[in-house]
N, C-alpha and C positions, 0 to 999 in steps of 0.2 A: 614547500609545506603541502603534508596530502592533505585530499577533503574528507569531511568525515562522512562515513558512509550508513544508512539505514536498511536492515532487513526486516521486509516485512512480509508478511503471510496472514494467507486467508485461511480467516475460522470460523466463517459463518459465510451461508449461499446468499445469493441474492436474490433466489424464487422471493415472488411476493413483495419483492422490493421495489423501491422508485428505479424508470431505467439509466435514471444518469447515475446511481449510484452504478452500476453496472459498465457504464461505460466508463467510468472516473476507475474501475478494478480496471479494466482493458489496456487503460493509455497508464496505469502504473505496471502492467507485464501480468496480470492475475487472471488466470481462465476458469483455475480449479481449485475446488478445496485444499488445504493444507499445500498449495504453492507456494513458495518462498521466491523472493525477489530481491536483490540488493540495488538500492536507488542511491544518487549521489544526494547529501540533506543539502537540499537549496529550499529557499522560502516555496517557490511553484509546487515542490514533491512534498513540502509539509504542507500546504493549504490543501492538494487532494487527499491526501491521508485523513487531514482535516475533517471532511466530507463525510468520509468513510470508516472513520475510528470504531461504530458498531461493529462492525465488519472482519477488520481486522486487527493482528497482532504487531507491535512493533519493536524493535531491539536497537539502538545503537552501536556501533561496531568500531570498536577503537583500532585501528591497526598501525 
């Protein structure tokens, strides 16, 4: 059975923002605007998403 996988991407910076949200972008793969990242969906990758849903875009990815 594969796992299902999430893409996500940044669409808003994090100037002006709190730094852990910044750091919470770092340990999911995101340095830059409009980055994209494919993360495996486990609870730990949804709780920082969590965090940071202003932030960014998210997609489900059926394959």
């Amino acid at each position: 059975m594969k796992q299902a996988k999430l893409r996500v991407t940044q669409i808003h910076s994090t100037i002006a923002r709190d730094r852990r949200q910044d750091v919470i972008l770092r340990g999911l793969g995101l340095k830059h605007l409009h980055q994209q990242v494919v993360v495996a969906d486990t609870p730990s990758f949804r709780g920082m998403i969590k965090k940071v849903l202003h932030l960014v875009q998210v997609e489900e990815l059926h394959e």
